[in-house]
DOKOL-840593 format. One record per residue (C-alpha): x, y, z; residue in three letters. Coordinates in steps of 0.05 Angstrom, whole numbers, plus 32768, in hexadecimal, padded with zeros to 4 digits. Layout:
% residues N
@px = X	py = Y	pz = Z	residu = ALA
...
% end
This chain:
% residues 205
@px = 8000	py = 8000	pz = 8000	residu = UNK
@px = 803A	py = 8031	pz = 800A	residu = UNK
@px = 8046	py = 803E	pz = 7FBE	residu = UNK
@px = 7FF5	py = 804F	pz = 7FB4	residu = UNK
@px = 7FFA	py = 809F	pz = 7FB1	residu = UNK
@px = 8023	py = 80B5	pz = 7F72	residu = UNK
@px = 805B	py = 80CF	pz = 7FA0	residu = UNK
@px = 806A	py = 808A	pz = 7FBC	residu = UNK
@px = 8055	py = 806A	pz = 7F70	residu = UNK
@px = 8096	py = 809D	pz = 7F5E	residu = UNK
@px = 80BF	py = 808C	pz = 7F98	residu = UNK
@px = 80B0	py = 8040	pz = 7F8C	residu = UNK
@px = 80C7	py = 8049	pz = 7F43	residu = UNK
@px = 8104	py = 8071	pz = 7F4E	residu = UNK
@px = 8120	py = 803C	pz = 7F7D	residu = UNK
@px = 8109	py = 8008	pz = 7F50	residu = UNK
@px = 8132	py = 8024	pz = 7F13	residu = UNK
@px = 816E	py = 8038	pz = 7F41	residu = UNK
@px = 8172	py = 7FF0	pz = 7F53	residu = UNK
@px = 8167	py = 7FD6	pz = 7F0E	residu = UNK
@px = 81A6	py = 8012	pz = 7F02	residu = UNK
@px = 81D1	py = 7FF1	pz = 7F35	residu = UNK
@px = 81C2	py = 7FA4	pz = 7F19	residu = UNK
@px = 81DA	py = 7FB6	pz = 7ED8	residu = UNK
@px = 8213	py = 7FDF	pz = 7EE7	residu = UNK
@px = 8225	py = 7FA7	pz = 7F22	residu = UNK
@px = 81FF	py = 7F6C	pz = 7F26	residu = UNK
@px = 81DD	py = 7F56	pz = 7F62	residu = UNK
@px = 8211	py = 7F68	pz = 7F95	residu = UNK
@px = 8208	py = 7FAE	pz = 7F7E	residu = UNK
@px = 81BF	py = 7FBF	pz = 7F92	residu = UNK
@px = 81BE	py = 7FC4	pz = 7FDD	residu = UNK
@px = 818F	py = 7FEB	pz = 8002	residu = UNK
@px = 81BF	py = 8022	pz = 8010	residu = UNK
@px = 81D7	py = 8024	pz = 7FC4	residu = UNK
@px = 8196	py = 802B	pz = 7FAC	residu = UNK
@px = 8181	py = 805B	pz = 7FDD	residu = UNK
@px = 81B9	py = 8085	pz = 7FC1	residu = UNK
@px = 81AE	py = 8081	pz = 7F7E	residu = UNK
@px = 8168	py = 808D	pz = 7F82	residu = UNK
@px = 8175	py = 80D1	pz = 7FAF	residu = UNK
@px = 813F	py = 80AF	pz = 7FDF	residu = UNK
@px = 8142	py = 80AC	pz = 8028	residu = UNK
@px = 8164	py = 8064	pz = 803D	residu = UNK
@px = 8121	py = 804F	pz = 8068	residu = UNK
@px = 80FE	py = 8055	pz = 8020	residu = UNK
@px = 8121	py = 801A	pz = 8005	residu = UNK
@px = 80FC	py = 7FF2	pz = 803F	residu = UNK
@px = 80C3	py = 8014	pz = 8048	residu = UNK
@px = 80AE	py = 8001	pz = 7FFE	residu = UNK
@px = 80CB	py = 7FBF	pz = 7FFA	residu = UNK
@px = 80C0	py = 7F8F	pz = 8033	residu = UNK
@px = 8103	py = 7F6B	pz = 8019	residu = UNK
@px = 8146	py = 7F79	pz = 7FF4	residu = UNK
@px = 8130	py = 7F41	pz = 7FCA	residu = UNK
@px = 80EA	py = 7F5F	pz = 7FBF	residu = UNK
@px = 8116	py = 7F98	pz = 7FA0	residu = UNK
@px = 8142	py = 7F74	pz = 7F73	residu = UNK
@px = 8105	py = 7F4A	pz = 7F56	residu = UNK
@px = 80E2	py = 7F96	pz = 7F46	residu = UNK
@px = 8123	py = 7FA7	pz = 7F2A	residu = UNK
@px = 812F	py = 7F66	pz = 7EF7	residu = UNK
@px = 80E2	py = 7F67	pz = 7EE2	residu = UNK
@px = 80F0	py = 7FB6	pz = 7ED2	residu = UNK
@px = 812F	py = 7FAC	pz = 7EAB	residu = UNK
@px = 8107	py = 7F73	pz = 7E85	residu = UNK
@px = 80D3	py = 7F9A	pz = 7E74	residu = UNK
@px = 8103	py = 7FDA	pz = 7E51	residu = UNK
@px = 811C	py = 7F9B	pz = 7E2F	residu = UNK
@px = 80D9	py = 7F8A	pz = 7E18	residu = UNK
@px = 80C3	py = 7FC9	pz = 7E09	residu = UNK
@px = 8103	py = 7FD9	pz = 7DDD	residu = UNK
@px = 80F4	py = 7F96	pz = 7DB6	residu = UNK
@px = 80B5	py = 7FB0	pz = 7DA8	residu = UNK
@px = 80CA	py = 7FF2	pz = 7D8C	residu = UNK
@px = 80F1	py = 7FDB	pz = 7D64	residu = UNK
@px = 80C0	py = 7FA8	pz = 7D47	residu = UNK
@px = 8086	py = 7FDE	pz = 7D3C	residu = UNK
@px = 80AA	py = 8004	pz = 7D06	residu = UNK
@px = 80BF	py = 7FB5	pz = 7CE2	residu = UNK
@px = 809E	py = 7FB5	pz = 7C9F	residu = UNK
@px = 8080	py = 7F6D	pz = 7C88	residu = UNK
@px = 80AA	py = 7F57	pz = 7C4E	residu = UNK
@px = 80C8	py = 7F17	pz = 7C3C	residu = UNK
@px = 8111	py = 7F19	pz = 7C55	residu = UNK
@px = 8147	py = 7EDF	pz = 7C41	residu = UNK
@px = 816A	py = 7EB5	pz = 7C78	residu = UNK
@px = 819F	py = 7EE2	pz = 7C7C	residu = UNK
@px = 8172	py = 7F26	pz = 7C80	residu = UNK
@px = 8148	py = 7F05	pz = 7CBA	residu = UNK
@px = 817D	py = 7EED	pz = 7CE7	residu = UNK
@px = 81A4	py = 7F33	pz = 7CE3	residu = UNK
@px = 815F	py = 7F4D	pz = 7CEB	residu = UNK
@px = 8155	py = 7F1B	pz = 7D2E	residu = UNK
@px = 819F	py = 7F23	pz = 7D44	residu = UNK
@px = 8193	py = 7F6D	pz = 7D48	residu = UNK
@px = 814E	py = 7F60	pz = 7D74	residu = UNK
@px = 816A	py = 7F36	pz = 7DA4	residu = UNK
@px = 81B3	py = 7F53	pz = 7DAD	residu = UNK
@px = 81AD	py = 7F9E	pz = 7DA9	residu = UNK
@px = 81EA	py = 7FAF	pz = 7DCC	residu = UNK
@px = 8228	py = 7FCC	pz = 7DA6	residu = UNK
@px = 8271	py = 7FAC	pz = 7DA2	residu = UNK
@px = 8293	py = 7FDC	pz = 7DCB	residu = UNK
@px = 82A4	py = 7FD0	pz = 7E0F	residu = UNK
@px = 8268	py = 7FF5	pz = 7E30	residu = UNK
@px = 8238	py = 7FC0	pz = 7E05	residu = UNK
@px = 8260	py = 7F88	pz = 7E1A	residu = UNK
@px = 8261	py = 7F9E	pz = 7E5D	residu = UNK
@px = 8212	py = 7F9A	pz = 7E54	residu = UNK
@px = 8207	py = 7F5A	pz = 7E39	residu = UNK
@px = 8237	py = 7F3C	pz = 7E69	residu = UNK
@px = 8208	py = 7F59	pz = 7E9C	residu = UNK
@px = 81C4	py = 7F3E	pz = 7E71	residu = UNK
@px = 81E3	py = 7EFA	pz = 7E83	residu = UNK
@px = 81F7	py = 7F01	pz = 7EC6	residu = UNK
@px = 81B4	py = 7F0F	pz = 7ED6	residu = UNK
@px = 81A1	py = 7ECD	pz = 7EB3	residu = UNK
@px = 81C4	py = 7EA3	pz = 7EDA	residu = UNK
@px = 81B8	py = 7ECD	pz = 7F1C	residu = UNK
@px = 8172	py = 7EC3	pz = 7F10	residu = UNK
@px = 8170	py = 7E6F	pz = 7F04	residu = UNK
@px = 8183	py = 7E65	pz = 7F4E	residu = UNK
@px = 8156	py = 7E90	pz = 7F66	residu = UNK
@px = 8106	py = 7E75	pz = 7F54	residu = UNK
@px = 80E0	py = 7EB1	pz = 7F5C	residu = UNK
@px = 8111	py = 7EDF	pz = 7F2E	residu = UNK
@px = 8114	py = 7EA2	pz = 7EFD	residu = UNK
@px = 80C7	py = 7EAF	pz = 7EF8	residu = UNK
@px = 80D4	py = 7EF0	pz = 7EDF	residu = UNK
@px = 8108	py = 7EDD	pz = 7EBA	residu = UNK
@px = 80E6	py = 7EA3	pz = 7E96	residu = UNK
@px = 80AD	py = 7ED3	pz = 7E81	residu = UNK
@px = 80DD	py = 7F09	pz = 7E62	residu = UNK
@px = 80FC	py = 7ECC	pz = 7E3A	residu = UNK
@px = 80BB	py = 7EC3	pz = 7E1F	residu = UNK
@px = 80AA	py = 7F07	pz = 7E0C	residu = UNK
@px = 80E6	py = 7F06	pz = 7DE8	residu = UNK
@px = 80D4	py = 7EC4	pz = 7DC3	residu = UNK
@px = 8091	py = 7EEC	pz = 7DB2	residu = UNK
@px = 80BB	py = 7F29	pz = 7D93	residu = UNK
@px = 80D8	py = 7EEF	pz = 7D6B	residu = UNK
@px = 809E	py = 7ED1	pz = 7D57	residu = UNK
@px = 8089	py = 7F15	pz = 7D3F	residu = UNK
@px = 80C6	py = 7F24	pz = 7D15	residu = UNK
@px = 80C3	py = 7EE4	pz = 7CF8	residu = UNK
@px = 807F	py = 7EEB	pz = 7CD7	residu = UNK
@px = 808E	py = 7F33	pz = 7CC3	residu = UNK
@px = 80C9	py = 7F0F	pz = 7C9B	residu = UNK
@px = 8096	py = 7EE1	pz = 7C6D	residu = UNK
@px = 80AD	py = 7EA5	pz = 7CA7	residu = UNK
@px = 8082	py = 7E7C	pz = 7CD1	residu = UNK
@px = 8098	py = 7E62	pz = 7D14	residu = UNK
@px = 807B	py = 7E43	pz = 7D53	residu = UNK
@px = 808C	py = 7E65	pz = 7D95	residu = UNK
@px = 80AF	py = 7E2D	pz = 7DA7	residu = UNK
@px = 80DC	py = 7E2C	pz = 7D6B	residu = UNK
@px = 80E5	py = 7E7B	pz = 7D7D	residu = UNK
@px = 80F0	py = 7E68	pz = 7DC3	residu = UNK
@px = 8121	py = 7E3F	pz = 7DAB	residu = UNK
@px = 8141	py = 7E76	pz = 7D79	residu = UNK
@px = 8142	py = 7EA6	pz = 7DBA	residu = UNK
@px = 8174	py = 7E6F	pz = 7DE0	residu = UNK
@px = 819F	py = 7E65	pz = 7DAE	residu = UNK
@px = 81A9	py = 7EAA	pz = 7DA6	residu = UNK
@px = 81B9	py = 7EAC	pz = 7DE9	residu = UNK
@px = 81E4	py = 7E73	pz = 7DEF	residu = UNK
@px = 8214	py = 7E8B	pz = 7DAB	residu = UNK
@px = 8212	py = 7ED6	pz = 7DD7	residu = UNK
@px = 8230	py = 7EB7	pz = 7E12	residu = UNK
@px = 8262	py = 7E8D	pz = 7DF1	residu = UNK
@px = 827D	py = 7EC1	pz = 7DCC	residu = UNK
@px = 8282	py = 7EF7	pz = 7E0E	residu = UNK
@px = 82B2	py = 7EAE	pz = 7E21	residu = UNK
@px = 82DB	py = 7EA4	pz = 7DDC	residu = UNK
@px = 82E2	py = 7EF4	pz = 7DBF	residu = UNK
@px = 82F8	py = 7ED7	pz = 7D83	residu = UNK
@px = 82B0	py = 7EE3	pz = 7D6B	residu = UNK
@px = 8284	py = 7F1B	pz = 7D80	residu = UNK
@px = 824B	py = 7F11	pz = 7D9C	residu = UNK
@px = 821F	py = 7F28	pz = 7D64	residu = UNK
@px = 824C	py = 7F09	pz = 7D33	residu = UNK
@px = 823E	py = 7EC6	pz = 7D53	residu = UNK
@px = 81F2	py = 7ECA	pz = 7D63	residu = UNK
@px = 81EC	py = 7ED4	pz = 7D15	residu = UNK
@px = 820E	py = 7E9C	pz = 7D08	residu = UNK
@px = 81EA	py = 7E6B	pz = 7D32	residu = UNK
@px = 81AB	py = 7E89	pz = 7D14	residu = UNK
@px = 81B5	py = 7E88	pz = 7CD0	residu = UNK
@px = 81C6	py = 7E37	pz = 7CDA	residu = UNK
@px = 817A	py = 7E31	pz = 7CE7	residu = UNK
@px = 8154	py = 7E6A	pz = 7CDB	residu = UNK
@px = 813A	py = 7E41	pz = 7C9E	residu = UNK
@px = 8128	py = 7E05	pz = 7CCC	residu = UNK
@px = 8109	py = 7E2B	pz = 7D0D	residu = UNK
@px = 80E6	py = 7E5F	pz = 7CDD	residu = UNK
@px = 80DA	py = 7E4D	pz = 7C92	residu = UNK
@px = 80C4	py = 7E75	pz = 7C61	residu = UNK
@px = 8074	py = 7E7D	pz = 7C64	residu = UNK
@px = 8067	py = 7E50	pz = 7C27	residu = UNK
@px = 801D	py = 7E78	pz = 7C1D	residu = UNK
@px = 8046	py = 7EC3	pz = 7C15	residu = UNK
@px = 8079	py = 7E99	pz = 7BE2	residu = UNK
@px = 8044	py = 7E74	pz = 7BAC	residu = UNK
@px = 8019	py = 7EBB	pz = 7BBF	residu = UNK
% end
């Protein structure tokens, strides 16, 4: 009830994006009451007096950084016209989606955080609930992209399109022979014919 009047809805939200600041910048060690507190220019009772727990905090601030996430994917996707695009044209087009961050260090630096929070997340069930969900909304953008490109697809052959993205991302932040972007397109382009074939209707259309 303490975030009900629009000053504590503003309160609640600064702390919440502070903390989502701090995770990003730090990982989980990073957002501590005190920290956040700071960042947000609150008062250090706020921090408990709108959360009951540190972890109640941290879950507000991965479900907020997932939903920018989301919410970029989707820009981007509203301005997508529906075309038929080749193999090669689709998985740039998916590649760019899914791993927006730039080669220099600062994008790195982000994407190494992305993952962190991955695996912070699958030992911890409640923040793997959120987690899970953002994965899906992801697949969703996928799906999305997909049939903008004259493709069809199932969600779970997006799902799976999503996870090897992933997979090719974090391999590559291990072996820099490849960049990250560089692989992801590589592994897509393998079986972007497979996972999403051209629509067979739009090609005898």
């Amino acid at each position: 009830m303490a975030a009900v009047t629009p000053k504590g809805e503003r309160r609640r939200y600064a702390l919440v994006s502070a903390a989502a600041e701090l995770l990003c910048e730090g990982g989980f060690d990073a957002v501590r009451h005190r920290a956040v507190a700071q960042r947000a220019d609150l008062p250090l009772a706020s921090t408990t007096y709108y959360f009951s727990s540190l972890h109640e905090l941290i879950a507000s601030a991965v479900e907020h950084i997932g939903m920018l996430e989301v919410a970029q994917l989707r820009a981007r996707i509203a301005g997508l016209s529906r075309r038929r695009r080749s193999a090669e044209t689709t998985a740039d087009m998916l590649v760019e989606l899914l791993v927006d961050e730039d080669s220099d260090a600062q994008g790195i630096d982000q994407l190494i955080s992305r993952y962190e929070r991955y695996m912070a997340c699958a030992r911890q069930p409640a923040l793997r609930d959120i987690q899970r969900r953002i994965l899906h909304q992801r697949s969703d953008a996928v799906v999305e992209v997909v049939e903008r490109s004259g493709r069809v697809t199932r969600m779970e052959m997006a799902y799976d399109l999503v996870c090897m993205v992933d997979g090719a991302v974090m391999a590559a932040l291990v072996d820099d022979r490849v960049g990250p972007r560089a692989a992801a397109r590589a592994a897509v382009i393998d079986v972007i014919d497979m996972l999403a074939p051209l629509d067979q209707r739009a090609v005898s259309a």
